[in-house]
C-alpha positions as CSV (number, residue, x, y, z in Angstrom):
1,X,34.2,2.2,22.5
2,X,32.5,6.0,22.9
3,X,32.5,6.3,19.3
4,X,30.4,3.1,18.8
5,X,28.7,3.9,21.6
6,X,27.5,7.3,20.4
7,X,26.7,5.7,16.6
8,X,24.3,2.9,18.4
9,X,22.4,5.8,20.8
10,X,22.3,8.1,16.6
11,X,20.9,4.5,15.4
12,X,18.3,4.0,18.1
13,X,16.8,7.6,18.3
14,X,16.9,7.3,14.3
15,X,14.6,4.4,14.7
16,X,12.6,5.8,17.6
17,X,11.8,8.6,15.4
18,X,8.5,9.0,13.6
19,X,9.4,9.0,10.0
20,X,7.7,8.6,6.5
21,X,8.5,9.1,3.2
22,X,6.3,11.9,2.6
23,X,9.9,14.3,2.3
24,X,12.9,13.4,1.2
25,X,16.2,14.9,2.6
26,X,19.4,15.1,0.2
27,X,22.4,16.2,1.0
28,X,25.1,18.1,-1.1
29,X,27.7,17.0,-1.4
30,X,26.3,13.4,-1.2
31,X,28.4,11.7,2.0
32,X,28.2,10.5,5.5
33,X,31.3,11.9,6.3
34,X,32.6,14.9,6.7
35,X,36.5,16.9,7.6
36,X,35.9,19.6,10.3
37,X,35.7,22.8,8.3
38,X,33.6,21.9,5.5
39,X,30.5,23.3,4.7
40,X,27.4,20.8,3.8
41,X,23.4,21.5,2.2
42,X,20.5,19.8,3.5
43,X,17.3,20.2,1.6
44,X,13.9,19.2,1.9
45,X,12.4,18.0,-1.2
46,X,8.3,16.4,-1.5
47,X,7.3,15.8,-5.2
48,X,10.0,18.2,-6.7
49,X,7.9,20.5,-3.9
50,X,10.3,21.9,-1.0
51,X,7.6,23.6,1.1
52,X,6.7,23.3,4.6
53,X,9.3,21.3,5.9
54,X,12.0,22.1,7.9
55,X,15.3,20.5,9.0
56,X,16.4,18.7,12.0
57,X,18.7,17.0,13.5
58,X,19.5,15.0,16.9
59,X,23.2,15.4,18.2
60,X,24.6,14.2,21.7
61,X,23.9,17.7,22.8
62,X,20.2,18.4,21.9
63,X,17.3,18.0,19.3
64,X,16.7,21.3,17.3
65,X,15.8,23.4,14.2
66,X,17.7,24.5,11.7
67,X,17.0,28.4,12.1
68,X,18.3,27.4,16.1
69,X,21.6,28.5,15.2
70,X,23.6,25.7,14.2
71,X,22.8,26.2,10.3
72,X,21.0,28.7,8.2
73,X,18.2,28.3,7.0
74,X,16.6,29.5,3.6
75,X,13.0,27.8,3.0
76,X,12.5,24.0,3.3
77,X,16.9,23.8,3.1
78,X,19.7,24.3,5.5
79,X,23.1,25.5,5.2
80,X,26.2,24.4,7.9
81,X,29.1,26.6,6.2
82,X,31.8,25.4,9.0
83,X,31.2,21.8,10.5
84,X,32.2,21.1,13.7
85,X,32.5,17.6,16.1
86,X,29.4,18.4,18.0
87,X,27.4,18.6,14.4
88,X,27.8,15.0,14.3
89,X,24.1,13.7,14.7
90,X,21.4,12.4,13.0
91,X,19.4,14.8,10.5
92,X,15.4,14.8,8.9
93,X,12.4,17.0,7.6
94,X,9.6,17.6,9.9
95,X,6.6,19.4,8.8
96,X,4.5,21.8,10.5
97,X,1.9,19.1,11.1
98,X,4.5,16.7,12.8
99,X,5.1,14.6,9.9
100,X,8.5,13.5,9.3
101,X,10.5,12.1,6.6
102,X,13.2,9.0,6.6
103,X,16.8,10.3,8.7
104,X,20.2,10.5,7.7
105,X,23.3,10.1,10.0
106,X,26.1,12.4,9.0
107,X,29.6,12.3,10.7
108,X,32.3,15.2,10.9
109,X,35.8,13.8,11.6
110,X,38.1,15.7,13.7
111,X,41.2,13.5,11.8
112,X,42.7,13.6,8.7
113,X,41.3,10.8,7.4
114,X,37.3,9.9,6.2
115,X,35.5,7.3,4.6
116,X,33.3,8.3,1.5
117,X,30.1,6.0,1.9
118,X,26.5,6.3,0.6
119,X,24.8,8.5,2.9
120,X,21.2,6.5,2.0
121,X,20.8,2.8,2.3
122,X,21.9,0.8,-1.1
123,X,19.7,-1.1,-3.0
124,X,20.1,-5.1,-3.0
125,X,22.0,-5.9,-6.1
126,X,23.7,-2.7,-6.8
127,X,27.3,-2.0,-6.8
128,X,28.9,0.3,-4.1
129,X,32.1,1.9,-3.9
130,X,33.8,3.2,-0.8
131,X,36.4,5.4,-0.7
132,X,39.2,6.0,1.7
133,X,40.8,9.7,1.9
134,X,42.4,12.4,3.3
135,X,42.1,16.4,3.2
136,X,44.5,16.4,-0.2
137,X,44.4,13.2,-1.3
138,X,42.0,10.7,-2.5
139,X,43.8,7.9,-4.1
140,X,46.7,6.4,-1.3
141,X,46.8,3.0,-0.5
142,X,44.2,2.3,2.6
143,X,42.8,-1.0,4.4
144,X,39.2,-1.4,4.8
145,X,37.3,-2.4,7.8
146,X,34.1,-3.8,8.5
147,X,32.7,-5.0,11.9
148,X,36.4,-4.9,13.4
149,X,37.7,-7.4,10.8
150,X,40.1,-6.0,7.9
151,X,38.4,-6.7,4.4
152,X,41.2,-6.0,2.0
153,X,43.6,-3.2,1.0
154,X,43.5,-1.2,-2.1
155,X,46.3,0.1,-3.6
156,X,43.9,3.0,-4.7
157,X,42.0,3.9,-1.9
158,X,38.6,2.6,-3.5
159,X,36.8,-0.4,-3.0
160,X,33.7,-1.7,-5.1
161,X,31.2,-3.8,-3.5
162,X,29.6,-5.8,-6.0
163,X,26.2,-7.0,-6.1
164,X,25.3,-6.1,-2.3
165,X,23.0,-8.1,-0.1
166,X,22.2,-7.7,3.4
167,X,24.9,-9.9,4.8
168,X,27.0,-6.5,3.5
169,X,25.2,-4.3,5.9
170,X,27.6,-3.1,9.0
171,X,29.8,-0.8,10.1
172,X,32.7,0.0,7.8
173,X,35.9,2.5,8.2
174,X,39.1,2.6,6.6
175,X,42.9,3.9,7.5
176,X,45.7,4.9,5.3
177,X,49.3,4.0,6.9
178,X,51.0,7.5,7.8
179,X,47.7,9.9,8.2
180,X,45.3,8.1,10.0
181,X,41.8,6.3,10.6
182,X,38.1,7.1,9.9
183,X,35.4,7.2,11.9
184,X,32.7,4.3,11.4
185,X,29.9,4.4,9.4
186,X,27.1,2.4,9.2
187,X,26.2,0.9,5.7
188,X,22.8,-0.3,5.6
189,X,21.0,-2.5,2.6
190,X,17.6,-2.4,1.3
191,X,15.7,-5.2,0.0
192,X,14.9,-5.1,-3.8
193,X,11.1,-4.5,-4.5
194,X,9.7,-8.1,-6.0
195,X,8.7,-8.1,-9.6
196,X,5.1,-8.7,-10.2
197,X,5.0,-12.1,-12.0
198,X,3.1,-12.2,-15.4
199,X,-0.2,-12.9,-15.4
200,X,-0.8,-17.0,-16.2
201,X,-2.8,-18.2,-19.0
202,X,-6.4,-18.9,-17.4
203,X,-9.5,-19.4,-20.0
204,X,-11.6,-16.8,-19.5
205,X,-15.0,-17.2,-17.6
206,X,-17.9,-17.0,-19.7
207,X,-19.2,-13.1,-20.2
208,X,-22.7,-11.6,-19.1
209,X,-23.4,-11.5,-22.5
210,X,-22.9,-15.2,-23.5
211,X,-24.8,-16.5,-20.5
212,X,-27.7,-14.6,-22.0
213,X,-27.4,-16.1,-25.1
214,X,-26.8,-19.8,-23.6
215,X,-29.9,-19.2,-21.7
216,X,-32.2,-18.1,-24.6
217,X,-30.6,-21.0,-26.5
218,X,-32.0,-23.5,-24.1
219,X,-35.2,-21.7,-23.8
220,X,-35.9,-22.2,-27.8
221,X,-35.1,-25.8,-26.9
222,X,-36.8,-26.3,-24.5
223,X,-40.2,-24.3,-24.2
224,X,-41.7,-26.3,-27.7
225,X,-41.2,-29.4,-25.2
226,X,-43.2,-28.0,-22.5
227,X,-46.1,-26.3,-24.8
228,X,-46.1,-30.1,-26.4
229,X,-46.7,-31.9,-23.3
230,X,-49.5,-29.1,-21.8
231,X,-51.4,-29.8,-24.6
232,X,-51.0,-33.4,-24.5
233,X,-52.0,-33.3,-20.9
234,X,-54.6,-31.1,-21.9
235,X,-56.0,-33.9,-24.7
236,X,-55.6,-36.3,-22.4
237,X,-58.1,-34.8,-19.8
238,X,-60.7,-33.9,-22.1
239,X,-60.7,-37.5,-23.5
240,X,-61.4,-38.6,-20.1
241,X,-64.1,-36.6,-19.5
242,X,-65.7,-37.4,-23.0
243,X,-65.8,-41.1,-22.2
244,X,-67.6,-40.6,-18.5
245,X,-70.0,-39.1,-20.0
246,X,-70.8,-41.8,-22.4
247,X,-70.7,-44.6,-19.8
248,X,-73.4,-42.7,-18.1
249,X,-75.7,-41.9,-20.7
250,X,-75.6,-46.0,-21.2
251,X,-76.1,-46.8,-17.6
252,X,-78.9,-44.9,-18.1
253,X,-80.4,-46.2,-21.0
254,X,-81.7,-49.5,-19.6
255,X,-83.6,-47.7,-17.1
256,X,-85.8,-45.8,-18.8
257,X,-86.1,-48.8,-21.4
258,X,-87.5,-50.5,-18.6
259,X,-89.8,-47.5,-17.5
260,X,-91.1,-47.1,-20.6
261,X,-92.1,-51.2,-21.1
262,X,-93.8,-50.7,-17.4
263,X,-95.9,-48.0,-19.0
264,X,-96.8,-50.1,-22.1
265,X,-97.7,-53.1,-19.8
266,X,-100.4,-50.7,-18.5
267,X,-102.6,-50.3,-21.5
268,X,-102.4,-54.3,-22.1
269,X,-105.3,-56.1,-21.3
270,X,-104.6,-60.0,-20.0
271,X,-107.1,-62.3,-21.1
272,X,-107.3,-65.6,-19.3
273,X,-108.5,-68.7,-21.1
274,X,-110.0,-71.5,-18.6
């Protein structure tokens, strides 16, 4: 119950932590688990670039540095040349601008037994294999565990997960009959990044260039039309005109006929015969 206890409180400061994946840290060897005694790496790594980071890490007693006496530090990397219980903790890179980079929970076992599990989440799909142990041995018969409930027992000690998804996230540990149990560790899944689907076939939209052409196209169509029917309105106005002015030149015409007889009747002389 303490020991569960203690992984959810690593779990929840883990996620309370401000991380990003602007550092990496990797761990030599590469486990969660570790035997009292044994000496573990932890390097900070940006771009193939280890500058300006520094490790961390977040037991049960306090959150510290590196260079604070629990490790030694050289650069961006740590060194722990004798583990210990109380090293048990959650570990990441901070910069000197606050940034940090994704954590890591790392467990040292005061038994003779641990359980070799990915110390960074698995990718969905993949295949993992856990592995039961013990300070000499790595290949005894041991029962796996996961979430309380046995799994199976391998006659090896090894046990492949094939093709993981998240229902095969939780917290796993093993014991081998005669020597003892691990401690739990949790084994978490990541989803697998979606494939970008291929690009359907879709007819292209028409192109600057052919609009242009489409355009002058119907303007050599069209504009003959128009300069056709401007002078046709043009015609059609002037004739118009033209015969207005020939209706009144013979609407006048009658006029000065008659003015003109008028003037003739004036010279003529009316004889009257009685």
């Amino acid at each position: 119950m303490e020991e569960r206890s203690l992984l959810w409180l690593i779990s929840l400061i883990s996620l309370l932590s401000c991380s990003t994946n602007q550092a990496g840290l990797t761990v030599s060897p590469s486990r969660s688990q570790f035997f009292k005694g044994d000496s573990v790496s932890l390097s900070c790594e940006e771009d193939n670039i280890s500058a300006g980071w520094t490790v961390r890490r977040n037991t049960t007693k306090r959150q510290s540095e590196c260079k604070d006496g629990w490790g030694e530090p050289a650069g961006s990397s740590c060194t722990i040349s004798s583990l210990y219980k109380h090293d048990t903790g959650v570990y990441w890179c901070e910069s000197r601008e606050g940034a940090a980079s994704s954590s890591i929970q790392l467990t040292v076992s005061g038994g003779s037994v641990i359980l070799q599990s990915p110390v960074l989440p698995v990718m969905e799909g993949d295949d993992v294999t856990l592995s039961c142990q013990t300070k000499t041995s790595s290949n005894l018969p041991a029962n796996f565990i996961k979430d309380g409930s046995l799994i199976r027992t391998e006659p090896a000690g090894h046990m492949t997960l094939h093709h993981v998804t998240s229902s095969d996230e939780g917290l796993y540990k093993c014991n081998i009959r005669g020597h003892g149990e691990s401690p739990s560790s949790w084994i978490s899944v990541s989803e697998k990044p979606t494939t970008t689907a291929p690009p359907t076939s879709v007819t292209p939209a028409p192109s600057f260039t052919s609009l242009q052409v489409r355009l002058v196209c119907h303007l050599v169509v069209f504009c003959p039309y128009c300069i056709s029917t401007l002078i046709m309105v043009s015609l059609h106005k002037h004739r118009t005109t033209g015969n207005d002015l020939s209706v009144s030149m013979v609407m006048t015409s009658p006029t000065l006929a008659v003015h003109g007889l008028d003037d003739d009747y004036d010279d003529v002389t009316t004889e009257h015969l009685f």
